[in-house]
PALUM-896490 format. One record per residue (C-alpha): x, y, z. Coordinates in nm, 3 decimals, padded with zeros to 5 digits. Layout:
BEGIN
+---------+---------+---------+
!       X !       Y !       Z !
+---------+---------+---------+
!       X !       Y !       Z !
...
+---------+---------+---------+
! end
This chain:
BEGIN
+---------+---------+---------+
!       X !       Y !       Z !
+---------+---------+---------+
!  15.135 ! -00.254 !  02.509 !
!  14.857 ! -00.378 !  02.733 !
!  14.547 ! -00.170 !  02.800 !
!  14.541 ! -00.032 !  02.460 !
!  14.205 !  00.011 !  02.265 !
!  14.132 ! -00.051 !  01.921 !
!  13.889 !  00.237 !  01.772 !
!  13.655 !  00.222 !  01.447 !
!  13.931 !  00.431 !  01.323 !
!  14.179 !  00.229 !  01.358 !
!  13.981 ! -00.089 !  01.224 !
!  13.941 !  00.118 !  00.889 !
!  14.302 !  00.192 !  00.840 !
!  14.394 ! -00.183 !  00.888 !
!  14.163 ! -00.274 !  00.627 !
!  14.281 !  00.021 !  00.387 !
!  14.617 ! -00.090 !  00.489 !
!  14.557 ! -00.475 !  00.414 !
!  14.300 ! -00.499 !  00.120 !
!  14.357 ! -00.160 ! -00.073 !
!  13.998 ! -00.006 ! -00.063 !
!  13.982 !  00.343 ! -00.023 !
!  14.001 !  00.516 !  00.327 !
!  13.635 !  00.600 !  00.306 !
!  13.532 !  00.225 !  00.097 !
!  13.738 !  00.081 !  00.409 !
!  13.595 !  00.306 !  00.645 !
!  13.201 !  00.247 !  00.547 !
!  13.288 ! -00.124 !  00.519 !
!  13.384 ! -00.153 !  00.896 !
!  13.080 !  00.042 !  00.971 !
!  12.869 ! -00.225 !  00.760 !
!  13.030 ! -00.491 !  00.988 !
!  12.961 ! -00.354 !  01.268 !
!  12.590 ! -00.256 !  01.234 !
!  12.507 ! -00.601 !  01.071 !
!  12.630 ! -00.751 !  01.382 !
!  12.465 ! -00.472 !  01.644 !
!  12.118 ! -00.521 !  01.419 !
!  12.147 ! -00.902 !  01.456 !
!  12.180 ! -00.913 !  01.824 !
!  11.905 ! -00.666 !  01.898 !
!  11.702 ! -00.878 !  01.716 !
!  11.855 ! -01.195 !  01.979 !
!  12.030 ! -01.360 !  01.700 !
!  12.400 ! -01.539 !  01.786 !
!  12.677 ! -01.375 !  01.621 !
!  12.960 ! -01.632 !  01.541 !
!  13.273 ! -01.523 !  01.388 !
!  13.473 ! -01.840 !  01.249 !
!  13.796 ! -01.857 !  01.484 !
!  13.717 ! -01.515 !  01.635 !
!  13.421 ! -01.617 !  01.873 !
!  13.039 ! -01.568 !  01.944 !
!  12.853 ! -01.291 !  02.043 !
!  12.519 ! -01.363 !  02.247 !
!  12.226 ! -01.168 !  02.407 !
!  12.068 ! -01.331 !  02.715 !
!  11.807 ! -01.292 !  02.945 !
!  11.903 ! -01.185 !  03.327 !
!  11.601 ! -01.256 !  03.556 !
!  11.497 ! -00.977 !  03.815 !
!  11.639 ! -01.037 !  04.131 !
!  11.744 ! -00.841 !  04.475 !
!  12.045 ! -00.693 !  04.511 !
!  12.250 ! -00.523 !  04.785 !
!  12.388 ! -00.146 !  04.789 !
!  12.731 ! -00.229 !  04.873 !
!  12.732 !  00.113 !  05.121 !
!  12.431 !  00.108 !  05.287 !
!  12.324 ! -00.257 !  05.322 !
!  11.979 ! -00.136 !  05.200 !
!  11.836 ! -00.397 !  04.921 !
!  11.753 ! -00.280 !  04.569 !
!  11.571 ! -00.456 !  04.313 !
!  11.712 ! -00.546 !  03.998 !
!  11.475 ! -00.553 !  03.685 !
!  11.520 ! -00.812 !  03.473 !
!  11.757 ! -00.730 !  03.120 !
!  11.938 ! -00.854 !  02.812 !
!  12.324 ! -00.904 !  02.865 !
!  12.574 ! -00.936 !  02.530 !
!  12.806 ! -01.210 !  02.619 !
!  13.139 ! -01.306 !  02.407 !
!  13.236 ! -01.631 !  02.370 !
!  13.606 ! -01.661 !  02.227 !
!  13.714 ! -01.947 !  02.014 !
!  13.946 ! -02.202 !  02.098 !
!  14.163 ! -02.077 !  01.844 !
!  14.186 ! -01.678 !  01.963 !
!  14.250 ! -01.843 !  02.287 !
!  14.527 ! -02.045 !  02.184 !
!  14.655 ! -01.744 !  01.995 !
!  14.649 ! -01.461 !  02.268 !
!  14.774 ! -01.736 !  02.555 !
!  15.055 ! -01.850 !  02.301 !
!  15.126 ! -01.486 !  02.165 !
!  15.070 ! -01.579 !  01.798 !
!  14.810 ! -01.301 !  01.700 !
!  15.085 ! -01.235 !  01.398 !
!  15.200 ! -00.883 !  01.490 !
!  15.376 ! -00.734 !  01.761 !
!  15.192 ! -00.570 !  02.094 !
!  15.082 ! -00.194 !  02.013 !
!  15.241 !  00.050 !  02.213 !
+---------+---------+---------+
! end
């Protein structure tokens, strides 16, 4: 089903599910993934996941924006965005259906 989300949780019990650690091996190795990856991209590195995608931190200039109620202008400091870049092949696979398991529902 669309709109679902995928939790830490949830990651864990796929990969106790799939490669037969323990819950809590499985659960601590999701939770190595992730903070190698968060600890990389504070530090402005690019993240990229072979057929998964990229992960990316960029720099936003200042600029002036507009409250969208009042009309009055409001200045925007300048910031780091995370941008995700999907591969080819995750796009081919979610715009062909072929992600090798049915929708969650």
């Amino acid at each position: 089903m669309s709109g679902s989300t995928v939790t830490r949780a949830q990651l864990a019990e796929a990969v106790y599910q799939q490669v037969g650690l323990s819950r809590n091996e499985s659960a601590e190795l999701v939770e190595s993934i992730l903070q190698e990856v968060s600890d990389s991209l504070s530090e402005g590195d690019t993240v990229k996941i072979s057929s998964f995608g990229s992960f990316q931190v960029r720099q936003k200039g200042g600029r002036v924006g507009r409250n969208p109620k009042t009309g009055e202008e409001v200045p925007i400091d300048p910031r780091r965005v995370l941008v995700f870049r999907a591969s080819h092949v995750l796009k081919d696979a979610i715009n062909e259906g072929l992600l090798g398991r049915p929708a969650r529902g």
